[in-house]
C-alpha positions as CSV (number, residue, x, y, z in Angstrom):
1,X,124.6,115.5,62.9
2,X,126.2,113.4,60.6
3,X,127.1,115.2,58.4
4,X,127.8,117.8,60.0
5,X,130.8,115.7,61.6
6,X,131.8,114.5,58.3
7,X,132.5,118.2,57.1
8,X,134.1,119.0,60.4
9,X,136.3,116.1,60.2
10,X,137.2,117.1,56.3
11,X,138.0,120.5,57.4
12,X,139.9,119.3,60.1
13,X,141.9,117.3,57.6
14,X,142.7,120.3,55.4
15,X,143.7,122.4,58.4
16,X,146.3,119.9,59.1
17,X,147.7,119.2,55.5
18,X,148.3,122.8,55.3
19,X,149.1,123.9,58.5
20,X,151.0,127.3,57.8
21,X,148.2,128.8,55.5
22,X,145.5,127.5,57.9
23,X,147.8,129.4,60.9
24,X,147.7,132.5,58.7
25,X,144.3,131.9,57.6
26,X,143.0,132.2,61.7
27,X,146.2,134.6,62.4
28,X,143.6,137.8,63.0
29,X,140.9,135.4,65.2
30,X,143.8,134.4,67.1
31,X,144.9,137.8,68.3
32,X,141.4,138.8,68.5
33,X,140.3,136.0,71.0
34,X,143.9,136.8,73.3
35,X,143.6,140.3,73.5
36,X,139.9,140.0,74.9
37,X,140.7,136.8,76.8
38,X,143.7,138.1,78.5
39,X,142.1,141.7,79.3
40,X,139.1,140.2,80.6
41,X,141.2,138.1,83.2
42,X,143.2,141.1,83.7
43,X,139.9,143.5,84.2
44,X,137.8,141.0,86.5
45,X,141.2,140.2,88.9
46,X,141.6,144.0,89.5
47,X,137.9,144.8,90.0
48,X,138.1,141.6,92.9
49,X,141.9,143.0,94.0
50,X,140.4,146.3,94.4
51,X,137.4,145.6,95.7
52,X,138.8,143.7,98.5
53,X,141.0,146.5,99.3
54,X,138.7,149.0,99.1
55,X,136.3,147.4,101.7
56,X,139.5,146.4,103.9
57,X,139.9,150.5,103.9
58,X,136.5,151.8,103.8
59,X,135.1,148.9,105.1
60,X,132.0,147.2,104.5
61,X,128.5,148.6,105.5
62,X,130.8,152.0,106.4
63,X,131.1,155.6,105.1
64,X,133.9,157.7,105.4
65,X,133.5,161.5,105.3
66,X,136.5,163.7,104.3
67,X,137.8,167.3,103.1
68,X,137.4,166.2,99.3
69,X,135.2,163.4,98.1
70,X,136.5,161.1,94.9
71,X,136.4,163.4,91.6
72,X,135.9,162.5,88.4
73,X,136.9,166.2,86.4
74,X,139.2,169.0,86.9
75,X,135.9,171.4,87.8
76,X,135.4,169.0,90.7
77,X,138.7,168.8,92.6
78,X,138.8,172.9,91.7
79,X,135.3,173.3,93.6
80,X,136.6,171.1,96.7
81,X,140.1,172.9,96.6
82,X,138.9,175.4,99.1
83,X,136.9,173.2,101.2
84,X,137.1,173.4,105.2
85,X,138.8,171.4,107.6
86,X,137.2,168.0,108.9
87,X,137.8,168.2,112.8
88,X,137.1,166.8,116.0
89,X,134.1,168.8,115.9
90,X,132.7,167.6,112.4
91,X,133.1,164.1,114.7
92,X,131.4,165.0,117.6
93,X,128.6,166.8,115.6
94,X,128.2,163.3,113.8
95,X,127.9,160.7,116.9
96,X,125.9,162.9,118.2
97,X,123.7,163.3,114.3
98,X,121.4,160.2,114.6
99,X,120.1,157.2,116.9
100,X,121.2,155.0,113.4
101,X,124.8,155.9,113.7
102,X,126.7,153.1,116.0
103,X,130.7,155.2,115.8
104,X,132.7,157.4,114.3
105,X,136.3,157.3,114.2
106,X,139.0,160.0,113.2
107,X,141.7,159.2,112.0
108,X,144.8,160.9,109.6
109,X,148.0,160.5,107.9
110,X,151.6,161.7,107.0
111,X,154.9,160.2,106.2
112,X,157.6,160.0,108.5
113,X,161.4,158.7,108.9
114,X,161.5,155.7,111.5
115,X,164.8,155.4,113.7
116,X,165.1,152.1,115.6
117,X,169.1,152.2,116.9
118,X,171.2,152.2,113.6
119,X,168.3,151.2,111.5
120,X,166.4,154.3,109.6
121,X,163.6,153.5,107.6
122,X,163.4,157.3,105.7
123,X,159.4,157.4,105.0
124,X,156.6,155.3,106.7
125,X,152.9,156.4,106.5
126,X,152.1,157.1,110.4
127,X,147.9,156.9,110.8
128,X,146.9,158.8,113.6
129,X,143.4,156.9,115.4
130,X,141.3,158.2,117.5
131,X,139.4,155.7,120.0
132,X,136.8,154.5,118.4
133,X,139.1,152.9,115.6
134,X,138.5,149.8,117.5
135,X,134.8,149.1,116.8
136,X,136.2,149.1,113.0
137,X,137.9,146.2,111.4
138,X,141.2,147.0,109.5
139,X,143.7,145.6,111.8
140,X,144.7,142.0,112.9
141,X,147.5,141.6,114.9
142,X,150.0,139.2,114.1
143,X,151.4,139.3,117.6
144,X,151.4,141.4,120.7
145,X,148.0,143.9,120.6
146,X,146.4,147.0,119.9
147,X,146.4,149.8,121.3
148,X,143.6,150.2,124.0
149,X,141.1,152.5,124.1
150,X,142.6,154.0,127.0
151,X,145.6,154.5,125.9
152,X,144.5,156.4,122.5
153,X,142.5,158.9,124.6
154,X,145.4,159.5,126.9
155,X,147.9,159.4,124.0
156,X,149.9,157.3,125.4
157,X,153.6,156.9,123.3
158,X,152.5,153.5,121.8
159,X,152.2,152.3,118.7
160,X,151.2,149.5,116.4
161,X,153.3,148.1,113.4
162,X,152.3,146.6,110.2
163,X,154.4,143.1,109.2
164,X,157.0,144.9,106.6
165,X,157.7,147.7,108.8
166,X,158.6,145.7,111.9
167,X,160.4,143.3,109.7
168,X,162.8,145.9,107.7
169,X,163.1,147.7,111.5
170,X,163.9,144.7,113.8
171,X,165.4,142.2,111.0
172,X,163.0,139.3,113.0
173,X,164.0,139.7,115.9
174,X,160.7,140.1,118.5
175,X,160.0,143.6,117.8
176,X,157.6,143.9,121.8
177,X,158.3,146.4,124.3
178,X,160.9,147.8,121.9
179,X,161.2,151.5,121.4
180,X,160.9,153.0,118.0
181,X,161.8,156.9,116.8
182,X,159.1,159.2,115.2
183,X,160.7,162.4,114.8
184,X,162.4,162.1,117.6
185,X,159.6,161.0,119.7
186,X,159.9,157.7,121.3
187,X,156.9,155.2,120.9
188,X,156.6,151.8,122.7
189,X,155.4,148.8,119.9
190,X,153.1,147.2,121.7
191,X,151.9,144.7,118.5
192,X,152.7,143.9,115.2
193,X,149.6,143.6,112.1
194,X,149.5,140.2,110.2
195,X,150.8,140.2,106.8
196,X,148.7,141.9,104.0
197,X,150.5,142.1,100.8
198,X,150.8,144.5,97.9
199,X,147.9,146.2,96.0
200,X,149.6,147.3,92.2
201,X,153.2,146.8,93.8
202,X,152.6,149.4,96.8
203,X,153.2,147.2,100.1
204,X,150.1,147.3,102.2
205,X,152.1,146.4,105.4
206,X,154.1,149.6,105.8
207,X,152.7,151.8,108.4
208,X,152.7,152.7,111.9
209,X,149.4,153.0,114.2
210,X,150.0,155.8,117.1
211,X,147.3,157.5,118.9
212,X,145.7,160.2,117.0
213,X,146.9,163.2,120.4
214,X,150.1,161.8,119.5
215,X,150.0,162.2,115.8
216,X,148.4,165.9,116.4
217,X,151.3,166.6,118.3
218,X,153.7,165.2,115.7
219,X,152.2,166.9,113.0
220,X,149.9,169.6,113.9
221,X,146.3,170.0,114.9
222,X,145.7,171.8,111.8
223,X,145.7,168.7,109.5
224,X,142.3,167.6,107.8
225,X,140.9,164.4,109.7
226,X,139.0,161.4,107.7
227,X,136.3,160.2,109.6
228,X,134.8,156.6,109.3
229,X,131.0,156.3,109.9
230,X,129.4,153.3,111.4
231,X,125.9,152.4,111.0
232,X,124.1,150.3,113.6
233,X,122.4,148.6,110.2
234,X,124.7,148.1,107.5
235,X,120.9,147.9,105.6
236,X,120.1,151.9,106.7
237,X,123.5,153.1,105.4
238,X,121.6,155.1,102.7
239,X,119.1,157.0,105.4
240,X,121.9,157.6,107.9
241,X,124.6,159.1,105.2
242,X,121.2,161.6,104.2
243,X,121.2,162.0,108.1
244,X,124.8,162.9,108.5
245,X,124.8,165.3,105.7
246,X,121.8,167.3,107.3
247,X,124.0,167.3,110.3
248,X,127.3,168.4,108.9
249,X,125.2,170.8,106.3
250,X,123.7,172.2,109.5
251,X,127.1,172.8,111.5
252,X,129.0,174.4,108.8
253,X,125.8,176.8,107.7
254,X,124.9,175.7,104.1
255,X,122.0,176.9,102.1
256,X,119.7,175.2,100.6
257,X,121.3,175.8,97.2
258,X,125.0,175.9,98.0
259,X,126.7,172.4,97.6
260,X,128.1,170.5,100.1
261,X,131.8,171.8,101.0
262,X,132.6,168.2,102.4
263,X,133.1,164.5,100.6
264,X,131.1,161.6,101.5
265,X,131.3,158.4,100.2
266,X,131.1,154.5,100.8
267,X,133.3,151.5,99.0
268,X,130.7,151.0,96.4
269,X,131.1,154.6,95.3
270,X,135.0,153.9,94.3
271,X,134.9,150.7,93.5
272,X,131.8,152.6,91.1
273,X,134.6,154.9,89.8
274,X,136.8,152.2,88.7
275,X,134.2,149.9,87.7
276,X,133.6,152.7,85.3
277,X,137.2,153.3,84.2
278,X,137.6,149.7,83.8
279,X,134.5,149.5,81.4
280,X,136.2,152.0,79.3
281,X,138.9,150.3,78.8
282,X,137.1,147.5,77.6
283,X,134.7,149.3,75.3
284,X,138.0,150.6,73.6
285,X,139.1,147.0,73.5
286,X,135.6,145.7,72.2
287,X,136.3,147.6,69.6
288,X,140.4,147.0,68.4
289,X,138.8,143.3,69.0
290,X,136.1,144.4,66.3
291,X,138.5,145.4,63.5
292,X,140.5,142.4,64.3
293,X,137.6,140.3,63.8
294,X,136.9,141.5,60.8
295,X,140.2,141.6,59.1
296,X,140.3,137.8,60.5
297,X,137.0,137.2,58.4
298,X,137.7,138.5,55.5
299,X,140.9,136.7,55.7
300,X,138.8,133.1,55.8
301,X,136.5,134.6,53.3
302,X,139.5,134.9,50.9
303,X,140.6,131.8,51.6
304,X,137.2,129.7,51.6
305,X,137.2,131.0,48.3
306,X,140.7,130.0,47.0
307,X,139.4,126.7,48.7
308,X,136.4,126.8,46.5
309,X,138.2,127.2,43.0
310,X,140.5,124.7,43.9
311,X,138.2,122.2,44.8
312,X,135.9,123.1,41.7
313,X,136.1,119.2,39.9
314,X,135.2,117.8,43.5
315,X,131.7,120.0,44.1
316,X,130.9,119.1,40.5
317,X,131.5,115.4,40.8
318,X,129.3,115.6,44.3
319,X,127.0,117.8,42.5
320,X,126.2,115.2,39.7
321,X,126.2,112.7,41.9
322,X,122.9,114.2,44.1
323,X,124.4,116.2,46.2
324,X,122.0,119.6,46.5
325,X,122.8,123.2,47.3
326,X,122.3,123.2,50.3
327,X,124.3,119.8,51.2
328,X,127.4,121.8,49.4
329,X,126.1,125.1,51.5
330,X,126.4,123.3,54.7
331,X,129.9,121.6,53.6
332,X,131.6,125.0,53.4
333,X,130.4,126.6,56.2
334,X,131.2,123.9,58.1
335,X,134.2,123.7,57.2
336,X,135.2,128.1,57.1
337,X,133.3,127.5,60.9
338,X,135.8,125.0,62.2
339,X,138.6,126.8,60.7
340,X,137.3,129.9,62.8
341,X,136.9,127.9,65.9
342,X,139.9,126.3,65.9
343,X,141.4,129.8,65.9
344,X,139.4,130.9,69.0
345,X,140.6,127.8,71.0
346,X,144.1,128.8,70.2
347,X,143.5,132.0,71.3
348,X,141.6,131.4,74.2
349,X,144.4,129.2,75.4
350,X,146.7,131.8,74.2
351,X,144.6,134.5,76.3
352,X,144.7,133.0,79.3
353,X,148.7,132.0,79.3
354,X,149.2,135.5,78.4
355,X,147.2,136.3,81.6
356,X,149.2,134.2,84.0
357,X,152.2,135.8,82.4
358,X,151.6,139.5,82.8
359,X,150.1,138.5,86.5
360,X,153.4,136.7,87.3
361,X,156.1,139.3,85.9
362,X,154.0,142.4,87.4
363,X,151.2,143.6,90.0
364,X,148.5,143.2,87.7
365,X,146.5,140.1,89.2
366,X,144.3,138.2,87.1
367,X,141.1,136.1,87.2
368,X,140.2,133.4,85.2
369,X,136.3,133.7,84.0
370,X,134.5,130.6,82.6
371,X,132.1,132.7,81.0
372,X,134.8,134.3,78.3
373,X,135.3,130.7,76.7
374,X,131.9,130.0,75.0
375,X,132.1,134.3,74.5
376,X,135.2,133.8,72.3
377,X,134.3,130.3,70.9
378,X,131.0,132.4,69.9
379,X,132.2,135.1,68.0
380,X,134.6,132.9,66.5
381,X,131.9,130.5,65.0
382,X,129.6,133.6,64.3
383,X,132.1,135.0,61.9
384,X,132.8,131.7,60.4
385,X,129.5,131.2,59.8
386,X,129.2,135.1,58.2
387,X,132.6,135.3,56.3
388,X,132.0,131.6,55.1
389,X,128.9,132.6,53.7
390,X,129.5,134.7,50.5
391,X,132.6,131.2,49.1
392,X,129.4,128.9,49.9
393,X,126.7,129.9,48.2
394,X,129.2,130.9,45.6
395,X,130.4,127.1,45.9
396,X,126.5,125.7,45.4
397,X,125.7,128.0,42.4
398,X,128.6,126.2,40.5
399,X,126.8,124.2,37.3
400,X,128.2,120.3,37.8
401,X,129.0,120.0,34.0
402,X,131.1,123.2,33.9
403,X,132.9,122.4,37.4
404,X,133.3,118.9,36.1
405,X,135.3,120.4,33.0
406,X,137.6,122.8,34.7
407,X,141.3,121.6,35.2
């Protein structure tokens, strides 16, 4: 332990009487370590982002059935193209599908412009609900309420605002009992959602909640619904989505062999989807990180071995003095180690700075994980301990009298 702290501390010395070559030397461990630092931050804040708002759309322990499912190829989203209508029927067919499934809810949606006197807002996403939207969560209201069940199956001209609509609308004033314009329609807001934020810089709190008659009658009955599956066990989702496909299979007349002409799917299967674009990205990365790596070693390895020429009269004199192989082994890797570390701390700090940065100046959040410090620290000693290798053993073999001759 010693002496291993006696090398460290030499090699700590020689980083800082030559500060610009030892910057150089570390230069490609540096990058190396901040590119996967900062794109691991990057990666795990958008898989939690996304994950939270998947499962404040989908909703945990849900399933949502729709025209077209998520696709992952061109062949897919040309297959669904053609698929039928999701109705009213497609949700009456499903409450009615299995003793496991506690509510389904229909629901749909289409920009609008919004007229409140002499303020237009020219395109808000209006979700049409049908009554059952209420044994879902989704929507807390800031003020005021939601509307009632009632009043979604009599369509009732009411509606429900998210925060940055009623704010750009009313200016702060108290937005209740107000009337609104949808395409000329007259709605009464009857509450107002709590703030949500943005997801990748698209506001989360711009919308407009009317019941789904009214929607229909807004925008046609000939509109596609989404519908939102509930199961009364979370734990049974698996058997009940099998149950509701029977059931939908069986209403629309599918053979055995045909495929389904519907999408099913739950939160885990997008988050699935982007879990796996995600990994891409960081394979590709893995591997720019690779080269970088490498180029970094070989970098030391030079250097270790300008080191080693240089230092040629001093591993002769410790040499004849009693020093053996492997006490001059264990010096320089100790010392091409610590250089290589030194470099990961720099860019781990470096990493996670850059992180903070890119989450600041854009939507990208980021997530600081523990784990990626002894990762980077890791490969940073491992290709210390690899490059330094080849200028050590090239340092022991040296013969004391001839090292102790050379100028």
């Amino acid at each position: 332990m010693f002496q291993f702290l006696e090398a460290a501390g030499i090699a700590l010395d020689a980083i800082w009487s030559n500060k610009l070559r030892s910057f150089m030397t570390v230069l490609g461990n540096i990058v190396a370590v901040t590119s996967i630092i900062a794109v691991v931050s990057l990666i795990r804040g958008m898989n939690s982002y996304v994950s939270d708002a998947i499962l404040s759309d989908v909703g945990a322990g849900t399933f949502k059935v729709e025209r077209q499912g998520p696709t992952t190829s061109e062949e897919e989203e040309e297959r669904q193209r053609n698929n039928p209508r999701v109705t009213l029927v497609e949700l009456d067919t499903l409450a009615k599908a299995s003793d496991t499934i506690e509510a389904v809810m229909a629901q749909s949606y289409n920009g609008a412009p919004v007229v409140y006197r002499d303020e237009q807002l020219d395109s808000v996403q209006i979700r049409g609900v049908s009554k059952e939207y209420l044994e879902f969560a989704g929507y807390d209201p800031e003020f005021g309420r939601l509307p009632s069940r009632f009043e979604v199956e009599s369509s009732r001209p009411v509606c429900f605002l998210g925060y940055g609509t009623a704010d750009r609308l009313f200016k702060g004033a108290n937005p209740l009992d107000r009337t609104v314009q949808i395409r000329g329609v007259h709605f009464r807001v009857i509450g107002v959602n709590e703030e949500k934020g943005s997801l990748f810089g698209n506001s989360q709190d711009e919308f407009i909640v009317i019941p789904l008659g009214g929607f229909q009658k807004l925008f046609g009955s000939r509109r596609s619904l989404e519908l939102t599956v509930k199961p009364r066990d979370p734990m049974q989702i698996e058997r009940t989505m099998d149950e509701a496909r029977v059931a939908l299979r069986s209403l629309r007349k599918l053979g055995p062999k045909e495929p389904d002409n519907f999408g099913m799917y739950t939160s885990d299967t997008i988050m699935n989807i982007f879990r796996a674009f995600t990994a891409g990205a960081f394979s590709v990365l893995i591997g720019v990180v690779g080269l970088s790596l490498v180029v970094g070693g070989v970098v030391i390895m030079n250097i270790m071995l300008m080191v080693v020429s240089e230092r040629t009269r001093e591993i002769g004199l410790r040499k004849a003095l009693g020093a053996r192989k492997r006490d001059i082994v264990w010096q320089i890797l100790t010392e091409s180690t610590t250089l290589s570390i030194v470099g990961g701390l720099l860019g781990t700090l470096m990493g996670f700075v850059l992180a903070m940065i890119i989450a600041a100046l854009s939507p990208l959040p980021a997530a600081i994980e523990p784990w990626s410090i002894p990762l980077s620290l890791g490969m940073t000693a491992g290709v210390g301990l690899f490059f330094g290798l080849y200028p050590a053993i090239r340092a022991a073999s040296l013969d004391p009298i001839e090292a102790l001759r050379r100028e």
